[in-house]
Structure formats: C-alpha cells, structure tokens
N, C-alpha and C positions, 0 to 999 in steps of 0.2 A: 357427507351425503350417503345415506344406505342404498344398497340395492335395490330395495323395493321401492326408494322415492326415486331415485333415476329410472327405474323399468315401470312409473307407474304410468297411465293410458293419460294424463294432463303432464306429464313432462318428458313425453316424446321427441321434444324440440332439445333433451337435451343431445341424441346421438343423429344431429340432423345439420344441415349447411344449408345460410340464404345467399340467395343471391341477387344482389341489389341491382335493378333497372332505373339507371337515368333516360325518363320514355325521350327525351326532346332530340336524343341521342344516340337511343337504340338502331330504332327502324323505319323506315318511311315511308309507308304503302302509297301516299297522293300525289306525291311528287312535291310537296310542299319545302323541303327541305327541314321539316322539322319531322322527327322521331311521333308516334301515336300507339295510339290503345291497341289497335288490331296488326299494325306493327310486330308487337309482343305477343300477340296471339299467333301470328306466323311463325314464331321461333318457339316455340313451349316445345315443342318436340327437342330443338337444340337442346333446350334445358334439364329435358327427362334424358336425355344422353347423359349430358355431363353429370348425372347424378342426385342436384338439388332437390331439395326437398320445398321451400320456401321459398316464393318468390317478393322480393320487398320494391312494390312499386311507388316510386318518390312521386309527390303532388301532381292530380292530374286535373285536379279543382278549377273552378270560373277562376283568373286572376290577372290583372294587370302584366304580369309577367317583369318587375321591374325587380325581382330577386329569385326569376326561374321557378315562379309557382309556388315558393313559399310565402307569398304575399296573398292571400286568400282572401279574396269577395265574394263567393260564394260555397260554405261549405255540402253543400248537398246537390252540386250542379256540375257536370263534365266539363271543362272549357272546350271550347268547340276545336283548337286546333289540336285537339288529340282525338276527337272524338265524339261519341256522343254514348249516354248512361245505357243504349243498348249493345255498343260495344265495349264496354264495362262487362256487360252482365253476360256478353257471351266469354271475354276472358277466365271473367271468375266459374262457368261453367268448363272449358276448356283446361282449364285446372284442376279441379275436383275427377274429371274425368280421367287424368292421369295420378291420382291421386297426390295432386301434389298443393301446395297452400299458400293464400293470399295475406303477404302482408300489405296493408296501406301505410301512408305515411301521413299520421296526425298533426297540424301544427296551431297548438292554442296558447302561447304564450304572447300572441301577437298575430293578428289581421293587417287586411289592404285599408290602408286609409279610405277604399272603393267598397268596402264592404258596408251593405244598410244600414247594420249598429252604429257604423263612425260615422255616415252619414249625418243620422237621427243626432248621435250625441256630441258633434260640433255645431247643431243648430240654436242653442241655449243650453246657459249653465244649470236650467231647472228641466232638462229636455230629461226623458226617464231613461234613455241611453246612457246618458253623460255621464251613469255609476259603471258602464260598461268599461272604461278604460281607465288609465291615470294621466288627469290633469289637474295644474297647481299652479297657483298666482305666480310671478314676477318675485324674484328675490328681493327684500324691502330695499336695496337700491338700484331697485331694475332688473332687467337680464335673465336669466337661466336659472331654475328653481335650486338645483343645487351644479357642481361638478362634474356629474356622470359623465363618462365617456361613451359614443355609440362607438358596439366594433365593428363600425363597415368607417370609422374615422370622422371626428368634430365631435358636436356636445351630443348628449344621448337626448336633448330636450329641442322640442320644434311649437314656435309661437301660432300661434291661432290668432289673427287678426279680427276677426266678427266677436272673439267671445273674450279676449284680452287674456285669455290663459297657454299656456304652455299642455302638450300632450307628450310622454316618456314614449322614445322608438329606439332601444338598447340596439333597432339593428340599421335597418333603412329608412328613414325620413316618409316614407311612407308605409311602414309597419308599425303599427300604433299597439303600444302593451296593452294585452287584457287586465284587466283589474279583477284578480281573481279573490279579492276578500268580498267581493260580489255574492253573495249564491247564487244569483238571477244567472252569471257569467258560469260557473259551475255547472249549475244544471244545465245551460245550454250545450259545453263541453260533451259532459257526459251522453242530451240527446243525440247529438250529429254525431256521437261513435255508437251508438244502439241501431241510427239511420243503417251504417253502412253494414255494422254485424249482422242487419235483418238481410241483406241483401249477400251475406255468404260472407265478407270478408274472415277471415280466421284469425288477425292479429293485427297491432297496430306500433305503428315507430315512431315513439312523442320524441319532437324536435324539441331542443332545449328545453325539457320539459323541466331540468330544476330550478331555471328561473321566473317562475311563475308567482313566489311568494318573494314579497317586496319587504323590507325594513319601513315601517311605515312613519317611521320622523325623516325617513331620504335626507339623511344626512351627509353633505362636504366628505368627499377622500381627503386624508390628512395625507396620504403616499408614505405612511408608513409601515404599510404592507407591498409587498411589489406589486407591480402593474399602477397602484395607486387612478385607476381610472374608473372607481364605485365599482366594482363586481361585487365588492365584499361582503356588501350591503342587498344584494340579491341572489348570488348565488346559494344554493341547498337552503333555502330562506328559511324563517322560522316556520313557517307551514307549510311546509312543501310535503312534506310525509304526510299530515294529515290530507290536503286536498288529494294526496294520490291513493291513498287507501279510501277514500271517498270514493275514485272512481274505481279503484277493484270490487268496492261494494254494490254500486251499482249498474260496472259494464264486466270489468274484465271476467270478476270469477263467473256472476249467471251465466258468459258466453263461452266460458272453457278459453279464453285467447291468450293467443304467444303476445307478450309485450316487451319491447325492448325503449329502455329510456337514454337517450343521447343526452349525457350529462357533461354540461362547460364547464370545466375551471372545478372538478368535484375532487371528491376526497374518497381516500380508501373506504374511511368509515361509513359513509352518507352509503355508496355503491351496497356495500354491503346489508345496509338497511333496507334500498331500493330491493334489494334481489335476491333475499332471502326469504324461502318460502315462507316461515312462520310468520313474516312482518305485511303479507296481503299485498305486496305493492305492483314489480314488474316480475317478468320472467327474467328479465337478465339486463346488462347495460353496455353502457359502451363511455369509457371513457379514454383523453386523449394525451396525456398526461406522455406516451414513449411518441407520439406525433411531434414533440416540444424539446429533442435534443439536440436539432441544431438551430434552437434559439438562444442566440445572445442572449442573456439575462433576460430572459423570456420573451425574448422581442422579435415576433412576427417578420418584421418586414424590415429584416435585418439575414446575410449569411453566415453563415459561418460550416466548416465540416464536423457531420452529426457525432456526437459521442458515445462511443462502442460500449464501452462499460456502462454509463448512465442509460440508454438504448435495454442492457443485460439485466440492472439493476432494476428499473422502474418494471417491465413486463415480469420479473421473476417475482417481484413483493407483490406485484399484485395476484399473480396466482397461489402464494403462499397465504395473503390476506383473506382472498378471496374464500380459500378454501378451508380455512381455519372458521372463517365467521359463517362459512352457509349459504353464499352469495356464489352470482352465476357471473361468469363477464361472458361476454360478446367479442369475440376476436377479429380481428381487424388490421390490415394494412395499408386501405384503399379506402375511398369512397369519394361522393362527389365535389366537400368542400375541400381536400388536401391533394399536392402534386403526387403524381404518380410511386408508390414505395421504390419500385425498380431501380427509378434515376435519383433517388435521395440516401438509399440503402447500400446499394449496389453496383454493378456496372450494367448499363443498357446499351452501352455501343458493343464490344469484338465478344464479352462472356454475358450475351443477353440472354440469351435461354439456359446457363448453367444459374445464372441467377436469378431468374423467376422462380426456375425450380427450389431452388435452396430457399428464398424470402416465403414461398408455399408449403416445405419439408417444416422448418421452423416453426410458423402458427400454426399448423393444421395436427403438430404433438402435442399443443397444449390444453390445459382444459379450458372449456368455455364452446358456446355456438361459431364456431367461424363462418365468417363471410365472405362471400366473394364478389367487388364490385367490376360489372362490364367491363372485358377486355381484359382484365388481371390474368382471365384463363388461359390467355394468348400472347401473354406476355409482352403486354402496349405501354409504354416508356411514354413519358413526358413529349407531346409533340416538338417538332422545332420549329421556334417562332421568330418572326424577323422584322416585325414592325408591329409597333403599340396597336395599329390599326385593327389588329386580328383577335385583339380579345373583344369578348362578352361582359363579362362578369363586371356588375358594378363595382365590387371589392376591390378589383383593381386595379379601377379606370382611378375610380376615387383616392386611391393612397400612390396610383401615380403620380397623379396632379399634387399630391398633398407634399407626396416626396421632394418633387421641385420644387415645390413653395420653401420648404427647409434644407433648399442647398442644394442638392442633389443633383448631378449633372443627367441628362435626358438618357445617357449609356446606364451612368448605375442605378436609373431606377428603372431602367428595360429590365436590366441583367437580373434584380430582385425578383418584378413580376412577372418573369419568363419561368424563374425555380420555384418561384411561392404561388401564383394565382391558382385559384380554382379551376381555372378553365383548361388545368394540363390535365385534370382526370373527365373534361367534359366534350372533349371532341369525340366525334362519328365514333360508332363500333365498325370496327374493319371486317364485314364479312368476305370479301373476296376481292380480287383482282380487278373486279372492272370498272368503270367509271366511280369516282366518289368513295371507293369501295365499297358498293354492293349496297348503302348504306340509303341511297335517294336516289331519282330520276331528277331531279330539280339542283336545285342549286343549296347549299347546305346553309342550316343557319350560324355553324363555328366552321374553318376550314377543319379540313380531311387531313390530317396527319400524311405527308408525303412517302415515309416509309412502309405504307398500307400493302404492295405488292409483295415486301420479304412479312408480313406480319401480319397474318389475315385465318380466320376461320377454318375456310374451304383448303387449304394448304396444311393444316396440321390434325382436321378431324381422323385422317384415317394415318396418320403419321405416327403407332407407336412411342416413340423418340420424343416427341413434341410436348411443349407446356403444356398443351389443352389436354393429354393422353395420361401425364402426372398428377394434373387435378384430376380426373376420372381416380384413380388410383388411392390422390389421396382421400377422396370424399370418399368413398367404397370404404373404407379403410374406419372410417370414423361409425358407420353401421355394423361395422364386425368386430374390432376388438374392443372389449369391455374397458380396457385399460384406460384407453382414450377417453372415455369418460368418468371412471372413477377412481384412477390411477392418483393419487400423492407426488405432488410435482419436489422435484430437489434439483438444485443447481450444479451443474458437477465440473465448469470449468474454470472458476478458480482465478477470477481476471485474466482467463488467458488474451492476450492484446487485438490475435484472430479469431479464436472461435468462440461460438457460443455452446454448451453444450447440457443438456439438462436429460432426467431420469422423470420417467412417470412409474410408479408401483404401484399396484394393488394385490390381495392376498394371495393371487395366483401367477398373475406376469410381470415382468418390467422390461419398460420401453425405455431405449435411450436415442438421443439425439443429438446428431455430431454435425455441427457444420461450420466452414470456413468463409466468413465475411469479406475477405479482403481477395484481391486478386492474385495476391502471391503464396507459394506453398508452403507448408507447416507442417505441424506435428503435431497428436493429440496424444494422451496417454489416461484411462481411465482413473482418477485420483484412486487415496487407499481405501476407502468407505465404500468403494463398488470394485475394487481389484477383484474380488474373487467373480466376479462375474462373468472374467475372460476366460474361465476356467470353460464357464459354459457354452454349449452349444447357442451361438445368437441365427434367427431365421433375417433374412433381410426384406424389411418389408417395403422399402424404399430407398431410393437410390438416385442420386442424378450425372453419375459417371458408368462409363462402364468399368473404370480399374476399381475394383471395391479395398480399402485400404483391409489392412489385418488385427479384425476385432480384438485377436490377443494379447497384442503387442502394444508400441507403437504406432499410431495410425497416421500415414502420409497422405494430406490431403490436398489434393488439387487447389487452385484458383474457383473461389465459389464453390467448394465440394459440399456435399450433404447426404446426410444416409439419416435412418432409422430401422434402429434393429427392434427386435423382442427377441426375449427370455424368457421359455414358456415354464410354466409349472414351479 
C-alpha cells in the first residue's frame, strides 16, 4: 500500500481506532436496567477523550431481542427500549459535532422470524415472500433437508407445520436465512443501508456477512473436513464476492463508507479479496481464526490452555498475508460474542493491569484498524459467575442443557460456560463506584461484575499509570507515526516459549515490539537480522513498566512486560 493510498481523504479509517458500544450494556439514562441511545450520547465526550475516532454501534433495531438484537424485525425502526429514531439522530449529530464517526451494525444474512417478510412468506408456499428466505421439502424419508448444523447447537433446519416445509436458521430457531439468490432480497439489503447513510451514518459492520451465499444442492457433511457440521457448503460461498461488490456498487462506494466484514470460519485468501481496494468490496475485516487457540480440535465448548506459538503464528501470517495481497484486517481482542482477551490471554487477578497493558501494546503495533470493545480501556476481566442462573445469552443456556444431555456433570458444564459464554464480554460498563456501577438507577438486565469498585472509569481517567491513560497513549500513537500504518510487519522472536516479539519497517522508521506473555521473568535478545539495531539510538514510545529493560543488550523482562520502541530515520 503507497503512501498516497493510505493518506488518501476515503481511507482515513486506515490511521483511526473503533470503538465498539454493546448499547444494552453501556449506559442507562431510565432506569430501565438496560443500556440506550442517549445513554451513548452522554459519554461521546468519554469517547473524544480516549481518542476514537469511530464509534461502532451494535443492533439498536425493532427486535424480539431473543439473540440481543441481532434478530431483526424491523430494519428501519428504533426498538423502543433504547430509544426512539430522534434519539438516534441526535447521537449521530452529537458525533459529527465532535468530529467523530458512526458506525452501524448491519445484519442481512438472517432476520426475526417476527419480521413481515417471514411473516408474509410462511403463509403459503406461492406467498411472493416465500423467495425471501430458504425453504425445502422433508428429506425423501422424512426429517431435515439435509445435516447442517445451527451454531447456537441442534439441526440448522426448523419445520414449518402450516406449509409442511423446513426454513434454514444457521443460528437461532428464530433467525430465519435470507435467500440471497433473490434480487428482490438484494435490493432490499442494499435499500435499508441507503435508509440509514441518508440519515448520516458513515459506515456499516455486516454480521456474518460471508455466509450469505448458500451451495444451492445443500448438500449432507460427509465430516471429512473438520467441524463436519455444513459450514463448508456456506461459508465464502460461491457468490459471496459478487453480492458484495453489488453492494459497493450501489451503497458503499456512492456513500464514501468505512465497511468492515465479520467473516466466520474465513480464509486468508477470501479476506484479502474482501479488503482489498481494487477488488470494490469492504474497507477492512475481521476475522477469528487467533480467537480459536484454545480449542480442542476446534471445539468451542471444550478447554483447554490457549497455545502461545499457534496465538504468534496465526496473527503474524495474517498480517504478512494481509499485506503482501493489499488487504486491510481489523484488529481485535475483544468484542461482544468472545470471553474477555485479559482472562484467556493473560493474568486478570494480582498482574491485571500489567496485562491489559501488554494484550493493548501487542495489537495496537500491528497493522490493521484496531478496536476497542467497552471496558477493554479499563481493563474488565471475565466477571465472576456462580450459578447458571446469571447468564443471558441463549448460546449458552443452549449448549448448557446440551452439555448435560451428553454426559456432562452440571460443575463441568458451569466451568465451560463460565470461560466460553458471550456474556463474560456483555456485563455493565463500570463507570464508577456507586451503586450498579454508575451503570443504571434500576436494576440491571446481566449482573454487575462485583469487582466494579477496584475497576471502574472515574478511578483511572486522571490516573497517568492506569489502562485507560495507555489506551490514550496508544491510540494517539496510531495518528502520529506513519509506521504504524505502513510499516512491513516481520516476526523477530523466533518461537521464543514467552515472548512475542515482532518489527514494523517502513523507508524511514522501525518499530519493535517486545512483550512477555507469561507471568514469569525472561530474556529477549534482538535476533541477527535486526542486531545492528541496538546500535541505534531506540525513542520509547510505550511502555508498561517502569524498569525499561536495555535495548542494547539482553533485555530482562518482567511478568507481563511490554514496550515499543522506534528507530527513527
């Protein structure tokens, strides 16, 4: 990527940071115990503190709410417990004012079985809906059209009793697949994201948007690809590129918009197609691929401890791939379907704030948009949970129940969905000390993370020292050195067991980046390919100790240590 395509006025987003608002979560002006619209509008100031530039707000659409708003029955309508479309529009003006930018979050791969389309097209197999989704006879000895598996657990296929057919819900039994070989379904996509670009949004965050092109004989998993549960057959489908440049043709590029594609289960090469300029598709993506190293032979809702080098490996090919093919990633540690990075990565009990810092020193050197989702600034850990009673999230309540049906004693399948559920990244933001923390007047709709008194906003905004003061630091850091964005990524530590340690270069500077994963001390020593480096003078542009170890040398690094230097000139 040249200079002039990075510094040009449509790819600004590439030296910019989002920052992701789960609204139900956020902030709670009613008392309601659920997070809202103007919630978010009371903090944008926090926001223009911390630096962001991009705000990505997740689903605040009419919806059942039986998969937290991405179940959508009305794409063009507020659902009332966040709000209503005029505070909407004062958000997105209260943005603009600080100059800072609205992402929404788009989800067309799938609607609310409550939404009018599915209405209309479960009322007759000749109803003009019925081309809106995918439905398909009884397999000719009965039963389930083929073996898909849904990933919220059981067949991905749910029977329709009035019309004797089967409708495809790859997620919740009431998220019913758009049928995107539709155009009628197409063009409607495309309208309802024109709807919300008239009204100011500046970008949109397609949810699984690469499963939208189906294998159209939906053919049996034979399971001789792993997982074996039909993704194969949907994932980066045969027309998934072309439906998406369809819609850069008729939303993204006329609106100038950031888009970022949440890609499941994708590939190097697909990403790189998505998110490379010449190919019209997204701005950048996000794929999950270093989220999947401490799965058992890919298996979810299973533990095991995460693998350091696999961890090293997967994030460095892909910024080597990435950058080799022209393609942007979207960096990421957080967000609101995975447990907290802190308690999966690192230590979040006695070295909690040395390892925020470091999990934050780490992505925020690489290339790509990082993100930051709610609380990550603050350095919020996995709540601690003590009875099944206290989750939300149907994911899983579902493969709780599912667990004990396959054996599973009622302790080891707490212990699973205590480390794996969604809902450790979806409790309250801890603004302060007081009741709820800061978070609601009312009574909340997930509990409050008990630890909210040592880990809260108002305690670390003027705290120097503090996580939230690091992120300031490192976002600031991504608008001033050019490195950081078109700096040439190399790996430079060599399977060391504790650190990870990687080089960004570009014609003028290099940046390195040294940090200690584990909680015990080590050693780093620059390999020979960048020895002469210690020669130079290094500026320190980050740091999450105060002993800074000795660039020249040997470098002795703390429990969780992390720095980033530059070489200027």
């Amino acid at each position: 990527m040249t200079a002039e395509q990075t510094n040009s006025k449509s790819e600004w987003w590439r030296r910019s940071v989002v920052y992701q608002v789960y609204p139900r979560s956020f902030n709670d002006t009613t008392g309601s115990g659920v997070g809202d619209i103007r919630g978010l509008t009371e903090k944008l100031d926090y926001l223009k503190d911390l630096g962001v530039d991009i705000v990505w707000l997740q689903p605040v659409y009419v919806s059942p709410q039986n998969d937290n708003g991405y179940d959508v029955a009305d794409y063009r309508s507020i659902d009332p417990m966040y709000g209503t479309m005029e505070d909407f529009d004062e958000l997105a003006a209260g943005l603009k004012a600080r100059d800072m930018h609205l992402m929404l979050d788009i989800v067309v791969n799938h609607s609310s079985t409550e939404h009018q389309w599915f209405r209309e097209s479960r009322k007759s197999i000749d109803n003009p809906y019925r081309d809106y989704y995918i439905w398909r006879d009884p397999a000719p000895g009965g039963g389930v059209p083929n073996n898909w598996q849904s990933k919220f657990g059981g067949s991905a296929w749910q029977y329709d009793q009035a019309t004797g057919q089967y409708f495809l819900a790859l997620f919740d039994k009431t998220q019913a697949d758009l049928n995107w070989e539709n155009p009628k379904v197409r063009q409607e996509a495309a309208d309802l994201m024109r709807f919300w670009a008239d009204k100011g949004v500046d970008g949109f965050r397609m949810d699984v948007i690469n499963l939208i092109s189906k294998d159209q004989d939906f053919p049996d998993d034979d399971g001789s690809i792993m997982t074996g549960d039909g993704r194969r057959y949907y994932t980066d489908g045969p027309r998934v590129h072309e439906y998406i440049k369809e819609l850069y043709e008729r939303v993204y590029g006329p609106y100038d918009l950031i888009t970022v594609g949440e890609m499941s289960s994708t590939t190097l090469q697909h990403c790189i197609r998505y998110s490379n300029p010449a190919e019209r598709e997204f701005s950048m993506t996000f794929n999950f691929h270093h989220l999947k190293v401490d799965y058992p032979q890919g298996k979810k809702w299973e533990l095991m401890p995460y693998d350091f080098e696999a961890l090293k490996t997967l994030l460095s090919s892909w910024q080597v791939g990435m950058q080799e093919g022209g393609g942007w990633n979207a960096l990421f540690w957080n967000n609101h379907d995975q447990p907290r990075a802190l308690s999966r990565f690192a230590d979040d009990g006695r070295c909690r704030v040395a390892s925020a810092k470091m999990l934050a020193t780490t992505l925020h050197g690489l290339q790509g948009t990082p993100y930051v989702f709610q609380g990550e600034e603050i350095g919020m850990p996995n709540p601690n949970w003590h009875d099944i009673s206290e989750f939300r999230d149907i994911e899983s309540k579902n493969m709780y129940r599912l667990m004990i049906e396959m054996g599973k004693s009622p302790e080891e399948a707490f212990e699973i969905i205590a480390k794996r559920s969604r809902d450790n990244a979806r409790t309250p933001m801890q603004w302060n000390y007081g009741p709820q923390a800061g978070f609601t007047d009312g009574t909340p709709w997930i509990k409050v993370d008990e630890r909210y008194p040592q880990i809260n906003v108002k305690m670390q905004r003027e705290d120097p020292n503090s996580v939230f003061s690091h992120y300031k630091t490192l976002i600031h850091l991504r608008k001033t050195e050019d490195v950081l964005t078109d700096g040439r990524y190399i790996r430079l530590d060599d399977n060391h067991p504790q650190v990870f340690a990687y080089a960004r270069s570009n014609d003028r500077d290099t940046l390195v980046v040294v940090s200690n994963f584990t909680g015990e001390e080590t050693e780093f020593v620059l390999p020979e390919s960048h020895r002469a480096l210690a020669d130079s003078p290094a500026e320190l542009l980050s740091g999450n100790m105060e002993e800074v170890p000795d660039w020249s040398g040997a470098m002795k690094l703390a429990a969780y240590a992390s720095f980033m230097w530059i070489v200027r000139g």
